[in-house]
ROFI-713534 format. One record per residue (C-alpha): x, y, z; residue in one letter. Coordinates in Angstrom, 1 decimal. Layout:
<rec><east>X</east><north>Y</north><up>Z</up><code>a</code></rec>
...
END
This chain:
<rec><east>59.0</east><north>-0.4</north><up>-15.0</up><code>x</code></rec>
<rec><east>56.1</east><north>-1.1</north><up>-12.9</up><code>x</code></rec>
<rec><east>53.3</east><north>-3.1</north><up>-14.9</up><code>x</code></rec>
<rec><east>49.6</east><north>-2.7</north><up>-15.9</up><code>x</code></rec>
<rec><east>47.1</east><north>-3.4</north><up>-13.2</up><code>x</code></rec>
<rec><east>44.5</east><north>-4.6</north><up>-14.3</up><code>x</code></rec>
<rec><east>41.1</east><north>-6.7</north><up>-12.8</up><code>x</code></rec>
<rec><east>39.1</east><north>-8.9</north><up>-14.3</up><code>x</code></rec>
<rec><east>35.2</east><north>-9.3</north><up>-12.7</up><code>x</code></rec>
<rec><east>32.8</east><north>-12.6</north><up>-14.3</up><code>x</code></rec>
<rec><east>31.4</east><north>-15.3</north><up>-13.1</up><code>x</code></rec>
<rec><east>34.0</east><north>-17.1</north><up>-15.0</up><code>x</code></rec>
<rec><east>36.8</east><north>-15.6</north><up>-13.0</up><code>x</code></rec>
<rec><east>38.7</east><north>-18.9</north><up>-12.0</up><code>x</code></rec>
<rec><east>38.6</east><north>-19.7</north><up>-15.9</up><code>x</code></rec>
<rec><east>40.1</east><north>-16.7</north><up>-16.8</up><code>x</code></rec>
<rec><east>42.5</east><north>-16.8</north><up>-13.9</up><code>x</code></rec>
<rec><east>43.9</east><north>-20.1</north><up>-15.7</up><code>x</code></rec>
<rec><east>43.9</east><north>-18.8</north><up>-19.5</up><code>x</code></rec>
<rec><east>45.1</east><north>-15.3</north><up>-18.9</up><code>x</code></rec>
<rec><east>48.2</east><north>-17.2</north><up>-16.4</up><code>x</code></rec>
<rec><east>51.0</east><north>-17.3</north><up>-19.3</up><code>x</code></rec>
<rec><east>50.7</east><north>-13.6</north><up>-18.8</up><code>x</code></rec>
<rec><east>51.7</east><north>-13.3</north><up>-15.4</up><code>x</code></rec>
<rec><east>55.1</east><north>-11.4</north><up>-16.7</up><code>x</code></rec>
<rec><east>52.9</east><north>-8.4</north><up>-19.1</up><code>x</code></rec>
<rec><east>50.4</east><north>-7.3</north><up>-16.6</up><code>x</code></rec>
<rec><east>49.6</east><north>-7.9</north><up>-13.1</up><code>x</code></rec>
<rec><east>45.4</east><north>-9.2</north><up>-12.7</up><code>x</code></rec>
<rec><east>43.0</east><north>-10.1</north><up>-10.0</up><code>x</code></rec>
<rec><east>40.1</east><north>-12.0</north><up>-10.8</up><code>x</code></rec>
<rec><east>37.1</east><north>-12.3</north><up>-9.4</up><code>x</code></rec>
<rec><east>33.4</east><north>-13.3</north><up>-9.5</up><code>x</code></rec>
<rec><east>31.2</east><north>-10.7</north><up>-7.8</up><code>x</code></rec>
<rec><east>30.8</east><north>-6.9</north><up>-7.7</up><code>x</code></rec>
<rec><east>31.4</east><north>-6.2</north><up>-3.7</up><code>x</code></rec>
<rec><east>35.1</east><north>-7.8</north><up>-4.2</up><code>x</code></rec>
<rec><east>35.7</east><north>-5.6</north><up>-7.1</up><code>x</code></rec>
<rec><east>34.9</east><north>-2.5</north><up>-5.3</up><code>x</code></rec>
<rec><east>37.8</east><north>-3.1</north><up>-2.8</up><code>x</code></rec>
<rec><east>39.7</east><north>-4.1</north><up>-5.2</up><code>x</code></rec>
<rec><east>39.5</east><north>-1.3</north><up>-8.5</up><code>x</code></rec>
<rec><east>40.8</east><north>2.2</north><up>-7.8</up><code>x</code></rec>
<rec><east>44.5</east><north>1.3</north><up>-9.1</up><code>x</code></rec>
<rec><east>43.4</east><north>-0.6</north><up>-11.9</up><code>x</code></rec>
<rec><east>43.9</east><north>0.9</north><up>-15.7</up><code>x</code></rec>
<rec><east>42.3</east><north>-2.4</north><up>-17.6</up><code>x</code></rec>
<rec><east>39.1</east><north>-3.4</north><up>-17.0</up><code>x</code></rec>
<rec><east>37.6</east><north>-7.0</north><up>-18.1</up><code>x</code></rec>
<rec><east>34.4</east><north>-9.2</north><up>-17.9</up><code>x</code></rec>
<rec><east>30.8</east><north>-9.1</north><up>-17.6</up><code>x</code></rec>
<rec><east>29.3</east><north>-6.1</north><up>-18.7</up><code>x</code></rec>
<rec><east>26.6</east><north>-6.4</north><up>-16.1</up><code>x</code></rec>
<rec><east>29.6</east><north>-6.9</north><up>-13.1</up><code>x</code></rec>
<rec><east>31.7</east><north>-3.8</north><up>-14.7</up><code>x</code></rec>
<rec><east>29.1</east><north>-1.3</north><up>-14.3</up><code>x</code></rec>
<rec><east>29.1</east><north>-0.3</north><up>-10.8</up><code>x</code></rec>
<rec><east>32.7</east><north>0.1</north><up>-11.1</up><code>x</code></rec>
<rec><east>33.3</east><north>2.4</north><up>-13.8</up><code>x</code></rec>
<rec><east>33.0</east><north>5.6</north><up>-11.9</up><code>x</code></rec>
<rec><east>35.4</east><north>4.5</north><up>-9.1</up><code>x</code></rec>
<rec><east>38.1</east><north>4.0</north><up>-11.2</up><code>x</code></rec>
<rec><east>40.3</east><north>7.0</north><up>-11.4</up><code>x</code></rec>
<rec><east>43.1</east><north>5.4</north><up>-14.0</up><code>x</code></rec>
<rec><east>40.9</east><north>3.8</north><up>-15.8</up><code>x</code></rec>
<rec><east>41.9</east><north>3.7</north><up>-19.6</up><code>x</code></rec>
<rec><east>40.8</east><north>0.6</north><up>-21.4</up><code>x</code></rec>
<rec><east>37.4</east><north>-1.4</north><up>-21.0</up><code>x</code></rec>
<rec><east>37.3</east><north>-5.4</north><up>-22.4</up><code>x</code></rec>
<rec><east>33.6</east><north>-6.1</north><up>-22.8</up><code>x</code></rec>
<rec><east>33.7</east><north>-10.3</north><up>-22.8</up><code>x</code></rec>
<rec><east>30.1</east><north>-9.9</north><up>-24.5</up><code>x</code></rec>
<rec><east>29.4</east><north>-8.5</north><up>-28.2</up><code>x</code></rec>
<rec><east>26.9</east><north>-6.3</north><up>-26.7</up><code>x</code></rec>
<rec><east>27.9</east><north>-3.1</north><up>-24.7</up><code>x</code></rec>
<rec><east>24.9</east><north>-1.5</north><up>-24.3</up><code>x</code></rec>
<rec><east>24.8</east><north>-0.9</north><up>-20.2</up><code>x</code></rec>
<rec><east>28.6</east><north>0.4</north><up>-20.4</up><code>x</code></rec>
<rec><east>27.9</east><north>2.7</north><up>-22.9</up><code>x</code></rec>
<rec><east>25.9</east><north>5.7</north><up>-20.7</up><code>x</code></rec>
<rec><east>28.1</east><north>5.3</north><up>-17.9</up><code>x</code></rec>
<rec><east>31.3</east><north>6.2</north><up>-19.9</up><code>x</code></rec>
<rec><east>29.9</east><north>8.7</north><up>-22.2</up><code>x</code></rec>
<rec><east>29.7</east><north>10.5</north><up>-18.4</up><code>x</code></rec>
<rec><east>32.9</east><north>10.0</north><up>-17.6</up><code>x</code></rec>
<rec><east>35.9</east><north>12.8</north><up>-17.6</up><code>x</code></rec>
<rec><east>37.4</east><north>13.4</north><up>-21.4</up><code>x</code></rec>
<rec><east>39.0</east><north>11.2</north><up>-22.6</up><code>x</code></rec>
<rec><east>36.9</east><north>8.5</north><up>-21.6</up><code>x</code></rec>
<rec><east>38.2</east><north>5.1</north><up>-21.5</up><code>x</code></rec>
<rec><east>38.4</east><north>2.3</north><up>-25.0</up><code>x</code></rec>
<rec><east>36.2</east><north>0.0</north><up>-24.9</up><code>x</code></rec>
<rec><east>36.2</east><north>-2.9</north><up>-26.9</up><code>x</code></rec>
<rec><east>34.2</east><north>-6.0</north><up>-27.1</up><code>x</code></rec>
<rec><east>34.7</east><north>-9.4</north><up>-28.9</up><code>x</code></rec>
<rec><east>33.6</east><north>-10.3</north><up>-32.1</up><code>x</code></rec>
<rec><east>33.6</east><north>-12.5</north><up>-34.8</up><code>x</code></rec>
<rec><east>33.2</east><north>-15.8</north><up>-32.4</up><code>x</code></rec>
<rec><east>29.7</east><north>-16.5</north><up>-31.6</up><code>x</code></rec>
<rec><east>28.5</east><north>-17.0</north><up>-35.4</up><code>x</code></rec>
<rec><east>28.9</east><north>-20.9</north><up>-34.8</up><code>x</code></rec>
<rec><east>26.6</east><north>-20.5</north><up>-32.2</up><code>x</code></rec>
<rec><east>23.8</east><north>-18.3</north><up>-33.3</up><code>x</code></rec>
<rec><east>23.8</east><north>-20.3</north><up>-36.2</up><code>x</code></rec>
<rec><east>23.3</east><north>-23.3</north><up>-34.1</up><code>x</code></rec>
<rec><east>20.6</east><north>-21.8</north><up>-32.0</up><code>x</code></rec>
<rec><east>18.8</east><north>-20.2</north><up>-35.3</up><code>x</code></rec>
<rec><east>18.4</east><north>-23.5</north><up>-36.9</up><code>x</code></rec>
<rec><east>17.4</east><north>-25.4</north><up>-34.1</up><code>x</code></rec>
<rec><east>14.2</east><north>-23.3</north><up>-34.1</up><code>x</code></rec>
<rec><east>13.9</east><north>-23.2</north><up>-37.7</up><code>x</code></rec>
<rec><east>13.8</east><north>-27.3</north><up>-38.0</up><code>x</code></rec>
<rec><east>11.9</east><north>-27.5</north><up>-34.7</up><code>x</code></rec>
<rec><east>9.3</east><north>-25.2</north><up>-36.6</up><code>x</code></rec>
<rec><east>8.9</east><north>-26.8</north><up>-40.5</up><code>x</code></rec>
<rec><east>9.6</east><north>-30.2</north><up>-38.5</up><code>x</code></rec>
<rec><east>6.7</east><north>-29.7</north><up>-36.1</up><code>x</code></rec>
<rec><east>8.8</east><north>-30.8</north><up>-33.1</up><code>x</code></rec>
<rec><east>6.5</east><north>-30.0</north><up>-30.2</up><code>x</code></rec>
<rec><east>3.6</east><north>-30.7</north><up>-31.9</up><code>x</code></rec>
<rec><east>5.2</east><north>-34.5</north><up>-32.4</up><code>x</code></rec>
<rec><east>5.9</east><north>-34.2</north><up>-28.3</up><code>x</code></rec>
<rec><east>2.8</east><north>-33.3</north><up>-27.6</up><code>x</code></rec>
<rec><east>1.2</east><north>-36.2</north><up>-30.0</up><code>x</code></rec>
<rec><east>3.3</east><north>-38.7</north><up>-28.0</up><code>x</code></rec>
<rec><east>1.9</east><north>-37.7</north><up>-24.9</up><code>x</code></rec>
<rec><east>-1.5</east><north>-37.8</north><up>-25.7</up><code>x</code></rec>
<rec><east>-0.7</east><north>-41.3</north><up>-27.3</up><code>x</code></rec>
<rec><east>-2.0</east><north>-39.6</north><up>-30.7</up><code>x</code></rec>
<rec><east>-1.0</east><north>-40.6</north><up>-33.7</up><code>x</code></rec>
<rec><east>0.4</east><north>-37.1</north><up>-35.7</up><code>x</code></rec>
<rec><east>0.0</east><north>-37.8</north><up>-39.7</up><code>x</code></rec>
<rec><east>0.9</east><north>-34.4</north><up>-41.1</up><code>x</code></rec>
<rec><east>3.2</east><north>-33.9</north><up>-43.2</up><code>x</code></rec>
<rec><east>5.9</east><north>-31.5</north><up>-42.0</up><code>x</code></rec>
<rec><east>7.8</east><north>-28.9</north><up>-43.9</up><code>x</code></rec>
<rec><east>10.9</east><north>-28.3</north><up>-45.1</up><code>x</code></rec>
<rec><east>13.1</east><north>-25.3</north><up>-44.8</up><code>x</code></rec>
<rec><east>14.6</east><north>-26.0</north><up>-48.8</up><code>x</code></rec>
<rec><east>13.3</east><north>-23.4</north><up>-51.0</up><code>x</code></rec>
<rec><east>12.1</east><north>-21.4</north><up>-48.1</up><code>x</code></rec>
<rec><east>13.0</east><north>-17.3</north><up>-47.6</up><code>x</code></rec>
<rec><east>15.3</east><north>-16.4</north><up>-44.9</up><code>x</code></rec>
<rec><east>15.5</east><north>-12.7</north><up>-44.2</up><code>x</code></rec>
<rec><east>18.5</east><north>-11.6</north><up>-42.1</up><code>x</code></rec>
<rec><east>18.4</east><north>-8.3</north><up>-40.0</up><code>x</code></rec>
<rec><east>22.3</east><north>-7.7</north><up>-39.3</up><code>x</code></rec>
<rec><east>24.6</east><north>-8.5</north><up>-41.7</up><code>x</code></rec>
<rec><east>28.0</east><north>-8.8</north><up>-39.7</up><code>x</code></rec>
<rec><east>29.6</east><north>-11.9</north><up>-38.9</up><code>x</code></rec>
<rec><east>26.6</east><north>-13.5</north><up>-37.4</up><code>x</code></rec>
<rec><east>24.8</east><north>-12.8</north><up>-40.1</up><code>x</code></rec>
<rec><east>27.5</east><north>-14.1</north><up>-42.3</up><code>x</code></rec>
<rec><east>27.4</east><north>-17.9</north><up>-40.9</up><code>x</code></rec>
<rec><east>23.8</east><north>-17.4</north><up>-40.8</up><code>x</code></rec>
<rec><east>23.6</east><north>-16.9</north><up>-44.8</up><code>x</code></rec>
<rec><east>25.9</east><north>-19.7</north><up>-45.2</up><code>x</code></rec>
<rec><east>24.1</east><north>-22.4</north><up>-43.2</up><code>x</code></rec>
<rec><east>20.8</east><north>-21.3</north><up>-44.9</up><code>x</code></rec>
<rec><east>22.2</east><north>-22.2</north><up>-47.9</up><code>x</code></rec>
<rec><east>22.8</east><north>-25.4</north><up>-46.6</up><code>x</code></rec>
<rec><east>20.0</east><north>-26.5</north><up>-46.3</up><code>x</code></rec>
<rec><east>18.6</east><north>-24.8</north><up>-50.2</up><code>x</code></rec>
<rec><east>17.2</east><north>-21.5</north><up>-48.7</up><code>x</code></rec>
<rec><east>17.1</east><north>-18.2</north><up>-50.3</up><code>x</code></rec>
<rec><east>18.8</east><north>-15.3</north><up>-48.2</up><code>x</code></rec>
<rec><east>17.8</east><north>-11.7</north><up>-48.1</up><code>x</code></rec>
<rec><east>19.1</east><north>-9.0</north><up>-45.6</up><code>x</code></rec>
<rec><east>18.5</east><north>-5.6</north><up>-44.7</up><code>x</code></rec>
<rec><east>21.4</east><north>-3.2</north><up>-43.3</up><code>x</code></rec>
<rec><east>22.3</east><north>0.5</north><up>-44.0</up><code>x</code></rec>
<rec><east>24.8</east><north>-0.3</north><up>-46.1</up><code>x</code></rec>
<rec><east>25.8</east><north>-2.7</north><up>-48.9</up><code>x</code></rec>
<rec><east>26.9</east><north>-6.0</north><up>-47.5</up><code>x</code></rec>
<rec><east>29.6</east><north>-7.9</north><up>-48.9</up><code>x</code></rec>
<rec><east>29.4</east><north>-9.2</north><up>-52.5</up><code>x</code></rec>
<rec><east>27.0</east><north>-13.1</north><up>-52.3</up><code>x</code></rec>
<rec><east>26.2</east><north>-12.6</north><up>-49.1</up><code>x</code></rec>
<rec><east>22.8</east><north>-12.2</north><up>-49.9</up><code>x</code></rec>
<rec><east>20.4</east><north>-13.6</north><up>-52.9</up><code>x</code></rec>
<rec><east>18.6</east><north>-9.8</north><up>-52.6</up><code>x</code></rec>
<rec><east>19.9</east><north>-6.8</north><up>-50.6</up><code>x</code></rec>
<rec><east>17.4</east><north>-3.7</north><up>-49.0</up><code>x</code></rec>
<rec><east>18.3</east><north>-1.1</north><up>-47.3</up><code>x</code></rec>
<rec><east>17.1</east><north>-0.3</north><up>-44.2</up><code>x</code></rec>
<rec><east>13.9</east><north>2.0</north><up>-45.6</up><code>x</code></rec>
<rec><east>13.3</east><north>-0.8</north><up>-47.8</up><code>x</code></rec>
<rec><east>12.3</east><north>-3.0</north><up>-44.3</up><code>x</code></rec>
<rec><east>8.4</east><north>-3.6</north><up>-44.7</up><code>x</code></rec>
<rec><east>9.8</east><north>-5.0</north><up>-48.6</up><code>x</code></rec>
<rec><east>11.8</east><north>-7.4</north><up>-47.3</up><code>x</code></rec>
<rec><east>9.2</east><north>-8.6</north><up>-44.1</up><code>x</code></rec>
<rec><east>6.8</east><north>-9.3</north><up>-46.1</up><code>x</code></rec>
<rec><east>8.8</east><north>-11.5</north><up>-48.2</up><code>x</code></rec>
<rec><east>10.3</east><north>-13.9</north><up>-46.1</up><code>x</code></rec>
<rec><east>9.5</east><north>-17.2</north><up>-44.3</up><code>x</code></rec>
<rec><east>11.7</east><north>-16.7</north><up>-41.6</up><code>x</code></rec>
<rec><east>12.5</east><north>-12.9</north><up>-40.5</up><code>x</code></rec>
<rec><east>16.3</east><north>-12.8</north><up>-37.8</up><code>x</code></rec>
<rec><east>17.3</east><north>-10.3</north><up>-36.0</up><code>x</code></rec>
<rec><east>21.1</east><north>-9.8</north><up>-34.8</up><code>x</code></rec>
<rec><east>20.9</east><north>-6.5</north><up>-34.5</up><code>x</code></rec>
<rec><east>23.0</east><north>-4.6</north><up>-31.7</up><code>x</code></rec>
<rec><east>20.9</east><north>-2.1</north><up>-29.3</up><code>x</code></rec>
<rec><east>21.2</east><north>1.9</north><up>-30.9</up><code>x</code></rec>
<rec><east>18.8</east><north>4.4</north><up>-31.2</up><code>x</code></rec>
<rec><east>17.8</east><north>3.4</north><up>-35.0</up><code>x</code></rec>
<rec><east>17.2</east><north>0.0</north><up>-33.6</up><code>x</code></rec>
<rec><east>14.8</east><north>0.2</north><up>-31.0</up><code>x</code></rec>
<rec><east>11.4</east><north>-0.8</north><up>-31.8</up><code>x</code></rec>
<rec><east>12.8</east><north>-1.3</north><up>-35.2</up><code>x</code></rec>
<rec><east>10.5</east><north>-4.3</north><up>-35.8</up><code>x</code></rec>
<rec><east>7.2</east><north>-3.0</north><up>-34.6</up><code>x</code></rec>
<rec><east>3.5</east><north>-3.1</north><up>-36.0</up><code>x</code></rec>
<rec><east>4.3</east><north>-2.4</north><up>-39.3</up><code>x</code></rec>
<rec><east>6.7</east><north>-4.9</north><up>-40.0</up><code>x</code></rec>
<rec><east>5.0</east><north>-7.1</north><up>-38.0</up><code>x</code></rec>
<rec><east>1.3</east><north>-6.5</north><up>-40.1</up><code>x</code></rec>
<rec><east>3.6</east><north>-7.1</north><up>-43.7</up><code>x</code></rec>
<rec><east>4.7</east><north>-10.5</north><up>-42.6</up><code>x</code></rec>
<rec><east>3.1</east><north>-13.5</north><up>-43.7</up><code>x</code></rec>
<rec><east>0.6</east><north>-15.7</north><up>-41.3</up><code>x</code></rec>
<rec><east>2.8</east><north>-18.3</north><up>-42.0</up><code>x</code></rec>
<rec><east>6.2</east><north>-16.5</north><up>-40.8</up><code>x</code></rec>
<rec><east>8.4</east><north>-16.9</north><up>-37.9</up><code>x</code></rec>
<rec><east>10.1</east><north>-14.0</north><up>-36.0</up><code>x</code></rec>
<rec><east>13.2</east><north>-14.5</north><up>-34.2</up><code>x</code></rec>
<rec><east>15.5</east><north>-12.2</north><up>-32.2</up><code>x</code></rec>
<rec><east>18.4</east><north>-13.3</north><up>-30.6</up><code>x</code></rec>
<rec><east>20.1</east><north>-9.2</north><up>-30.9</up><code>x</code></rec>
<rec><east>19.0</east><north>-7.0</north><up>-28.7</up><code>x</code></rec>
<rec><east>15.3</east><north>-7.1</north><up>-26.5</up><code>x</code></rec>
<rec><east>14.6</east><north>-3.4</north><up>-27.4</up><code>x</code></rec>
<rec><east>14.5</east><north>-4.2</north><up>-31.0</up><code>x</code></rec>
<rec><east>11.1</east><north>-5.6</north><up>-30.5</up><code>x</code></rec>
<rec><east>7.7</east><north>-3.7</north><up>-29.8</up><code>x</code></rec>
<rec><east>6.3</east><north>-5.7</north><up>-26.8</up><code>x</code></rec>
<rec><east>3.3</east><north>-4.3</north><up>-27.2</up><code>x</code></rec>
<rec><east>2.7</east><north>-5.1</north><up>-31.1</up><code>x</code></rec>
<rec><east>4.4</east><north>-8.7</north><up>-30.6</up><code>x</code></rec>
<rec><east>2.0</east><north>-10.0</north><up>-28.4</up><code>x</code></rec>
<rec><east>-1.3</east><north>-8.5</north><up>-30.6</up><code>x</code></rec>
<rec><east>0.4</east><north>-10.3</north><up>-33.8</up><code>x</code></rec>
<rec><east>0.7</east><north>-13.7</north><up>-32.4</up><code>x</code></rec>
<rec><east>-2.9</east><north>-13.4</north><up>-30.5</up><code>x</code></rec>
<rec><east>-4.3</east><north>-11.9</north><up>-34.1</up><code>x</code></rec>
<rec><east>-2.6</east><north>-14.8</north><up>-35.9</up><code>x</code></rec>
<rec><east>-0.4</east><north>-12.2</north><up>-38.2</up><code>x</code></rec>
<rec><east>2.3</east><north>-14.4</north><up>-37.7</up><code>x</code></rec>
<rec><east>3.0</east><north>-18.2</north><up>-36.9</up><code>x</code></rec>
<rec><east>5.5</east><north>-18.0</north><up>-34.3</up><code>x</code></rec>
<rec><east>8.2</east><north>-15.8</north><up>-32.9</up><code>x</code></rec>
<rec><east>10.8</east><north>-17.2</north><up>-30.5</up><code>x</code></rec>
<rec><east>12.8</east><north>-14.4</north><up>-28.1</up><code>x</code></rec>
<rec><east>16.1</east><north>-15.3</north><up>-26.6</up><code>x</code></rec>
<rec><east>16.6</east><north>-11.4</north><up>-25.5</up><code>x</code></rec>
<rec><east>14.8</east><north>-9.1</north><up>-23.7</up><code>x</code></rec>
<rec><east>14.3</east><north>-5.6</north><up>-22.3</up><code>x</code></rec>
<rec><east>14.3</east><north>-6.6</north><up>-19.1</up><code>x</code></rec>
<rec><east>16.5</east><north>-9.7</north><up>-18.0</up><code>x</code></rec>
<rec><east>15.4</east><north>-12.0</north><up>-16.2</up><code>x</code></rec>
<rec><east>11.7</east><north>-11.4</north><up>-17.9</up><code>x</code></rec>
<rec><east>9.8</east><north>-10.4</north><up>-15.0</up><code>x</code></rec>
<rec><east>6.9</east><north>-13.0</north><up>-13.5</up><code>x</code></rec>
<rec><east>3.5</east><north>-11.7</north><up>-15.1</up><code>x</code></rec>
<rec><east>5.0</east><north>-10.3</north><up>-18.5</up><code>x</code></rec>
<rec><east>2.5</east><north>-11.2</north><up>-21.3</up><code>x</code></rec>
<rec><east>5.2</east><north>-13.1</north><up>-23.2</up><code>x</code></rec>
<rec><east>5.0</east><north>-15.8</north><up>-20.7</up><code>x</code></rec>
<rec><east>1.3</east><north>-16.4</north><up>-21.8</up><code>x</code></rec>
<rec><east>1.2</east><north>-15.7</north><up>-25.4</up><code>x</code></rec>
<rec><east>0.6</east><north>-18.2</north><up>-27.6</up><code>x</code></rec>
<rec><east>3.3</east><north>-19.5</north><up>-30.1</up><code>x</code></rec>
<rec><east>5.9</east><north>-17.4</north><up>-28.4</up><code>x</code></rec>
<rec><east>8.8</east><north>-19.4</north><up>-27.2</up><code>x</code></rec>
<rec><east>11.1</east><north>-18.0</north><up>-24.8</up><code>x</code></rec>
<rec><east>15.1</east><north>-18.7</north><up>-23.8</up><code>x</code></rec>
<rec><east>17.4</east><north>-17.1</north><up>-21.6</up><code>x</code></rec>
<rec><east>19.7</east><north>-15.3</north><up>-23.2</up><code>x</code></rec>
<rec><east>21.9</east><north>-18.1</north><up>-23.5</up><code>x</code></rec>
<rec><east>21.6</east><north>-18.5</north><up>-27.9</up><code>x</code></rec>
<rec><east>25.3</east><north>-17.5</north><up>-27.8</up><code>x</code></rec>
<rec><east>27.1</east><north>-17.3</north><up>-24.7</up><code>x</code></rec>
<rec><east>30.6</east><north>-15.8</north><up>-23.8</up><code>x</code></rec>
<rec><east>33.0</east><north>-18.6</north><up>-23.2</up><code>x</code></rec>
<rec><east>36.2</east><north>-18.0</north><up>-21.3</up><code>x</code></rec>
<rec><east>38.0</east><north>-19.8</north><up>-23.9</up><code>x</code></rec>
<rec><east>36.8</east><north>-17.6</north><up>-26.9</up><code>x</code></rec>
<rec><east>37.2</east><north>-14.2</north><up>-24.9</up><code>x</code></rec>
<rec><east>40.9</east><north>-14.8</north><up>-23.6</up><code>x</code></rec>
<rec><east>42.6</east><north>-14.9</north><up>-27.1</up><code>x</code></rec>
<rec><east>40.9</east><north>-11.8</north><up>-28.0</up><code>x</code></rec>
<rec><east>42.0</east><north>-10.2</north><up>-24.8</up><code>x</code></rec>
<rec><east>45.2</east><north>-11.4</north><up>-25.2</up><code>x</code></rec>
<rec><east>46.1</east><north>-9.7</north><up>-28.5</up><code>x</code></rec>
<rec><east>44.1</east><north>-6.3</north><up>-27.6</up><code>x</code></rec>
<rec><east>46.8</east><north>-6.7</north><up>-24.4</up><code>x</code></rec>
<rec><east>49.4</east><north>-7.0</north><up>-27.0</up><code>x</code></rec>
<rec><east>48.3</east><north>-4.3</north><up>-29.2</up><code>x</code></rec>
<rec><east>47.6</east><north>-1.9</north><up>-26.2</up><code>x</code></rec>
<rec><east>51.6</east><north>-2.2</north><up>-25.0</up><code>x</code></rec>
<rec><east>52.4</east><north>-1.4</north><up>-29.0</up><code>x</code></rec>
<rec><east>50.3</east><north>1.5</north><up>-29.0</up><code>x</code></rec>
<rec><east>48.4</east><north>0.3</north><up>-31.7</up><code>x</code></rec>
<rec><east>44.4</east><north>0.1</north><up>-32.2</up><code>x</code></rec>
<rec><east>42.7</east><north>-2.4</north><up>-30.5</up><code>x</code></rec>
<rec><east>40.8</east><north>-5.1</north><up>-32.5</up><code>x</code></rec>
<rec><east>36.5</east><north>-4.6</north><up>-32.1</up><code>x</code></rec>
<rec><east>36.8</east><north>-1.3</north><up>-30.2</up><code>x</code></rec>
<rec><east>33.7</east><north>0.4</north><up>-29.7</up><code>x</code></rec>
<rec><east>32.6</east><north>4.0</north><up>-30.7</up><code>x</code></rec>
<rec><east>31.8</east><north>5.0</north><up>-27.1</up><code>x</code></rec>
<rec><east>29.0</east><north>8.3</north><up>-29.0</up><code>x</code></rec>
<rec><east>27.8</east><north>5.4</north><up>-31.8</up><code>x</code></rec>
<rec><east>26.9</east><north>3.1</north><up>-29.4</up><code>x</code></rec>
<rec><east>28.9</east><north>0.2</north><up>-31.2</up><code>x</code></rec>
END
């Protein structure tokens, strides 16, 4: 019986090439790093894996194409593309359940930097200044979580590490002590104007876009800090940038954005207390993805559902 074809397309293609090697006997896979090698390389393949970004332009010259491996949580490029495809469109799946280590590690960086007035202490010690305030503390403090998955789960519990009080907003109930208080999403302005410390995990659908807008924005505290680490459309631009400059609230930081890279010019470069990163708060390593893949593999031979498969119409 001939085997699966399959090709794998990331900038971590020579990783992969190594991890995915014990299954040399299952499947056959080329890996590579760029699009143009792809190309020549796709039209006989049934599995696709990688970088969202790097799948794209291949998705409507594959002909056998049947199953999709995001190695990102979000899917959000892919999913237009395949709702166009010829019924039945392919799986997709993505991986989950891995970077909660990471966000949380990227969350609370900011979070001490903030109540421990790190870059105002830099900027002290450059001016040879002597900076006396006292700084705050994030114990007894009100994180409010927007996505409640598994992110959002090592999120609540390293919050309460530290003696904060956890809220969170979702459409549904989450599960039981996840969080000190619970609103739906309706009950959003509630919540905002509640917490210290508003989060946002949320993946990119239509009832997220713009989710966290003026309103929300004018509930929040002066003394509040917005961060988003989900999805870049989840944010009004716009109504961002006239909060900070109003002083509505203290700080945001953005690790994601509508348009990646951010473009030269864009006011977020500019506006004050806004602090930018790359998109890196919780990267994709090769080592995380490949066990995931490696079961889905397993469970697509069996027949059986593949673990974290996307609803292709639901957008996640």
């Amino acid at each position: 019986m001939a085997l699966t074809k399959a090709l794998l397309v990331s900038a971590d293609a020579e990783c992969y090439r190594q991890l995915l090697a014990p299954l040399a006997d299952e499947f056959v896979l080329v890996s590579v790093d760029n699009v143009a090698q792809a190309l020549s390389l796709c039209s006989d393949r049934e599995i696709l894996l990688g970088d969202p970004d790097l799948l794209l332009p291949l998705l409507d010259k594959m002909p056998l194409l049947r199953w999709v491996q995001s190695s990102w949580a979000g899917v959000a490029p892919l999913i237009g593309p395949l709702q166009c495809l010829p019924k039945p469109a392919p799986v997709l799946s993505n991986v989950r359940g891995i970077f909660g280590p990471l966000m949380a590690e990227y969350v609370f960086a900011y979070l001490l930097a903030h109540e421990r007035q790190v870059l105002t202490h830099h900027q002290a010690q450059q001016q040879q200044r002597w900076h006396e305030q006292r700084s705050g503390t994030l114990r007894g403090k009100s994180l409010g979580l927007l996505g409640l998955g598994s992110i959002g789960e090592h999120l609540a519990r390293s919050a309460r590490q530290f003696g904060m009080r956890v809220l969170g907003c979702s459409r549904s109930l989450p599960a039981a002590g996840l969080v000190e208080q619970h609103y739906l999403s309706e009950q959003l302005l509630e919540m905002a104007a509640e917490v210290d410390y508003l989060v946002c995990t949320l993946p990119s659908t239509a009832q997220t876009r713009n989710l966290v807008g003026a309103a929300v924005l004018a509930q929040m505290k002066p003394t509040a800090l917005l961060l988003n680490a989900g999805r870049g459309d989840l944010i009004d631009d716009t109504a961002l940038v006239e909060a900070l400059e109003q002083g509505q609230i203290a700080a945001a930081v953005l690790d994601v954005f509508r348009q990646e890279p951010l473009p030269q010019g864009h006011p977020f470069w500019t506006t004050p207390n806004l602090h930018i990163t790359s998109h890196t708060a919780a990267s994709s390593f090769p080592e995380d993805i490949a066990p995931i893949f490696i079961d889905n593999l397993r469970r697509w031979k069996q027949g059986l559902t593949l673990r974290f498969q996307v609803d292709i119409e639901r957008g996640y």
